[in-house]
Structure formats: structure tokens, C-alpha cells
C-alpha positions as CSV (number, residue, x, y, z in Angstrom):
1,X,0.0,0.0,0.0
2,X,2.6,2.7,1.1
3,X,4.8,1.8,-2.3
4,X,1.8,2.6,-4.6
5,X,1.2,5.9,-2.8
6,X,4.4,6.7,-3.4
7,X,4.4,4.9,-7.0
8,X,1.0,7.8,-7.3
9,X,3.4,10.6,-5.9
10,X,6.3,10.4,-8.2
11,X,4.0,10.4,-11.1
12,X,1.7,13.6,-10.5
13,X,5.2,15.4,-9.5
14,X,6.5,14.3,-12.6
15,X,3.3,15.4,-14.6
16,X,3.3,19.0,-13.1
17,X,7.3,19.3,-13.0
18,X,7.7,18.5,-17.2
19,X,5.6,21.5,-18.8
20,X,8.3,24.0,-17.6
21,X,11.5,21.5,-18.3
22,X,10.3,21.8,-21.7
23,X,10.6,25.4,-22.0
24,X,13.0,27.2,-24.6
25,X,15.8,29.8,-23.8
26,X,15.5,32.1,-27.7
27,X,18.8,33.7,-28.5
28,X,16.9,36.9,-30.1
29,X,18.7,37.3,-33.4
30,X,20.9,34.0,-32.5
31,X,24.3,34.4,-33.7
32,X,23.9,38.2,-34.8
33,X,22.1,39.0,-31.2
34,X,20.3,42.4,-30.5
35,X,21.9,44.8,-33.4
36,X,21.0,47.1,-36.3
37,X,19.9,46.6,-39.5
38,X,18.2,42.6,-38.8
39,X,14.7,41.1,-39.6
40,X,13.9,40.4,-36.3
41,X,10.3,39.5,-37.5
42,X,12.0,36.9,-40.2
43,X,13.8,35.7,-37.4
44,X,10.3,35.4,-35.1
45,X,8.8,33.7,-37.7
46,X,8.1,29.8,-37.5
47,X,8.8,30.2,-34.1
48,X,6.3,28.7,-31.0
49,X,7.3,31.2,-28.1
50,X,4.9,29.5,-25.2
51,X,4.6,31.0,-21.8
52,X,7.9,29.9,-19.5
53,X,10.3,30.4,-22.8
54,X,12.2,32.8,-22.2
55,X,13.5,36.0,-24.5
56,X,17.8,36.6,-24.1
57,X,19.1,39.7,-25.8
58,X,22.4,39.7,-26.0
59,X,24.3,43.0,-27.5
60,X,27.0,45.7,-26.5
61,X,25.8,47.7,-23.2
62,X,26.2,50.9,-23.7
63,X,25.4,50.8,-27.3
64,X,21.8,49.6,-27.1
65,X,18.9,48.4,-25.4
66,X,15.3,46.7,-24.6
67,X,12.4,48.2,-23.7
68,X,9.0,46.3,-23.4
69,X,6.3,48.5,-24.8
70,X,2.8,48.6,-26.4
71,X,2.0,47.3,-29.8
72,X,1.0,51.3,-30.3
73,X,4.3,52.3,-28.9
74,X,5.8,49.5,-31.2
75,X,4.4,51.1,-34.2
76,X,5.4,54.4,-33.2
77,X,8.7,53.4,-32.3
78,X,8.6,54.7,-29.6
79,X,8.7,54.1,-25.6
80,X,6.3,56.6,-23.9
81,X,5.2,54.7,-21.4
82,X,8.3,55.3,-19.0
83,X,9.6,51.9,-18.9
84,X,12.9,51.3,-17.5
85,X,15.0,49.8,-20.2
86,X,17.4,46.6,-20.0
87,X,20.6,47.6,-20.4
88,X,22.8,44.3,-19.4
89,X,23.8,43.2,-22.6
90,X,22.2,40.2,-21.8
91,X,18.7,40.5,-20.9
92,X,16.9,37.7,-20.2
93,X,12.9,38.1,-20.4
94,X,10.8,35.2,-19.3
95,X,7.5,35.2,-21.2
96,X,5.1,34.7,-18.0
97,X,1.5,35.0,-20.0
98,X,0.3,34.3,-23.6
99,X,-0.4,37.2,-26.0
100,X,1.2,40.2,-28.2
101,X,4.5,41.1,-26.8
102,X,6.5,44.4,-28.6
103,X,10.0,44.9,-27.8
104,X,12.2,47.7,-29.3
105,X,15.8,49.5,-28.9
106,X,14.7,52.7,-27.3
107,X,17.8,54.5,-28.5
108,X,17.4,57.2,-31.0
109,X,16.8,55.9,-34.8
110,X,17.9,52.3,-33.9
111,X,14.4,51.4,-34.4
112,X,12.7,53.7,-36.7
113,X,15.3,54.0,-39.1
114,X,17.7,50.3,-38.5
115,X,15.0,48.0,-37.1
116,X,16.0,46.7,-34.0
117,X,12.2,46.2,-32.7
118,X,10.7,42.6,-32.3
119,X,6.9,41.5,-31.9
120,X,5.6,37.8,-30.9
121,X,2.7,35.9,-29.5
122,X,3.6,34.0,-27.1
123,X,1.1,30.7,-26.7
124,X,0.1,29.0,-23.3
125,X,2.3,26.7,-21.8
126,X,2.6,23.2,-23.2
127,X,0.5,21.2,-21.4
128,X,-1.5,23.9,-20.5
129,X,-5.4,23.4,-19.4
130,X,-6.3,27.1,-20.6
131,X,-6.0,27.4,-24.7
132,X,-3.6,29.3,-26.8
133,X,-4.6,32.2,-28.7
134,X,-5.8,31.7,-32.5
135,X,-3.2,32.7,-34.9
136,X,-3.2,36.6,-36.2
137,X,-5.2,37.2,-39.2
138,X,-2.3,37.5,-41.9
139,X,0.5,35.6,-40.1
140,X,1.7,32.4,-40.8
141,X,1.1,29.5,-39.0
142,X,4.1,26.7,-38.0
143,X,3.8,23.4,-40.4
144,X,5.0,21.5,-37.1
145,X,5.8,21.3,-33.6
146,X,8.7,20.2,-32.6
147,X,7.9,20.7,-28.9
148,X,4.2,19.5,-29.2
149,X,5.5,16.0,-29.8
150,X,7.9,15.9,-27.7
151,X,5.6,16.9,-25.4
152,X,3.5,13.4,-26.9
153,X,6.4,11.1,-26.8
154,X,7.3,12.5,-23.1
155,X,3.8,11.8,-21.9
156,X,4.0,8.9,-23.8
157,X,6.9,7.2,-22.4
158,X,5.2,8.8,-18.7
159,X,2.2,6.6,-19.4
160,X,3.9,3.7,-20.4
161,X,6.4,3.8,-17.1
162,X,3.4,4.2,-15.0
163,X,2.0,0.7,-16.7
164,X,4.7,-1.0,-16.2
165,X,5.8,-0.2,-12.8
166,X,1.7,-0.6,-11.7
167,X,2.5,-3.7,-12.6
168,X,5.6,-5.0,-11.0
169,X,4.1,-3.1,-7.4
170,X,0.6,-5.4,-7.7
């Protein structure tokens, strides 16, 4: 009795605990990083960003920055809504709810004029009980998932370890 109520312990930590080990660090840019003159919304695209991910920015301090703003401010280029901006070199955002986010260099001209400004919709969490947002009208939609199956075969191979050790405690 006392080894399948542990047995029933293990596996409901483990099926709470997986959702966030599956999460996914995004290098923004990857190799060029947080810089002028980039497609940051080429680089966005095909991309699942899901609630946990987290956003790094990685650039010269001193010579630029992030500032999380509004999708008006976005289009504006512009951050009004006094926001303090990261200035590391290596910011790390973690994407906490799904939605629109905007993120932009607040320095002057780097993102009117070079394009250092980035916008995603981030997705709930795999594994999630509360759905994801529908795509944007216009925007393209992943052909696959990496993460959703390996979010099946980990569940998967969960299941089938739960079978088989139920079996060898009764």
C-alpha cells in the first residue's frame, strides 16, 4: 500500500514538473544578437514562443537596449510609457503570459530608421489546461511542432512507465 502511494506521488510530481523543463531559452537574433539593420520578424517567424520560454538579448551595453512596450508604442517606435530599459547586454525576459508582446531599442533611430524592434505571440504553456490564442489574421502559422511531440512522446513514455511499474508493485 505505502509503495503505490508513493508509486502515485512520483507520477503527479512528474506530470506538473515536465511543462516547464520543456521550455526554450530564444537567442533573439541568434548568432547576430540584438543589433541594427536585422529582420527580427523573419527571425520570429516559425517560431512557438509558449509561456515559460524565455527571450535573451544579448548586444554591447552601452550601445543599445530593450524596452518592453505597447504594440501602439511598437508602431510608433517609440517608448512613452516610461519603462525602464534593460541595459545588461544580456537580458533575459521570461514570457510569463500568452499574447502580443513588442519589444524595441529605445535608443534614437535604432528602431525607426535600423530595425531593431521585435513582436511575438507567445502561446500558453505546453501542457496547459487554458487554450492558446488563434493565430493573427495574416500571419503564418508553424507546419510542425517540434515541442508538441515531444511533449507526446514524453507523456507517452510517462504513461507507459506508470503501466509497467503498476505492474511489478501489484
Amino acid at each position: 500500500m505505502a509503495s503505490s502511494n508513493i508509486f502515485f506521488i512520483i507520477a503527479i510530481v512528474t506530470v506538473f514538473a515536465i511543462p516547464s523543463s520543456l521550455a526554450t531559452e530564444f537567442v533573439v537574433g541568434d548568432e547576430k544578437g540584438w543589433s541594427l539593420d536585422f529582420d527580427y520578424q523573419a527571425w520570429a517567424a516559425g517560431k512557438e514562443f509558449r509561456v515559460g520560454d524565455k527571450l535573451v538579448f544579448r548586444y554591447t551595453p552601452g550601445v543599445h537596449n530593450v524596452v518592453r512596450v505597447s504594440g501602439v508604442e511598437f508602431q510608433r517606435c517609440e517608448a512613452v510609457n516610461n519603462t525602464d530599459p534593460l541595459t545588461t547586454g544580456n537580458d533575459v525576459i521570461t514570457l510569463l503570459t500568452p499574447g502580443r508582446k513588442w519589444y524595441i531599442c529605445s535608443l534614437p533611430r535604432h528602431c525607426a530608421a535600423r530595425n531593431m524592434k521585435l513582436n511575438i505571440t507567445v502561446l500558453s504553456e505546453v501542457g496547459s489546461l487554458f487554450a492558446a490564442p488563434g493565430p493573427i489574421p495574416g500571419s503564418q502559422t508553424p507546419s510542425s511542432s517540434t515541442r508538441g511531440s515531444a511533449w507526446f512522446s514524453f507523456y507517452g513514455w510517462i504513461a507507459f512507465m506508470v503501466s509497467f511499474v503498476g505492474v511489478l508493485l501489484f
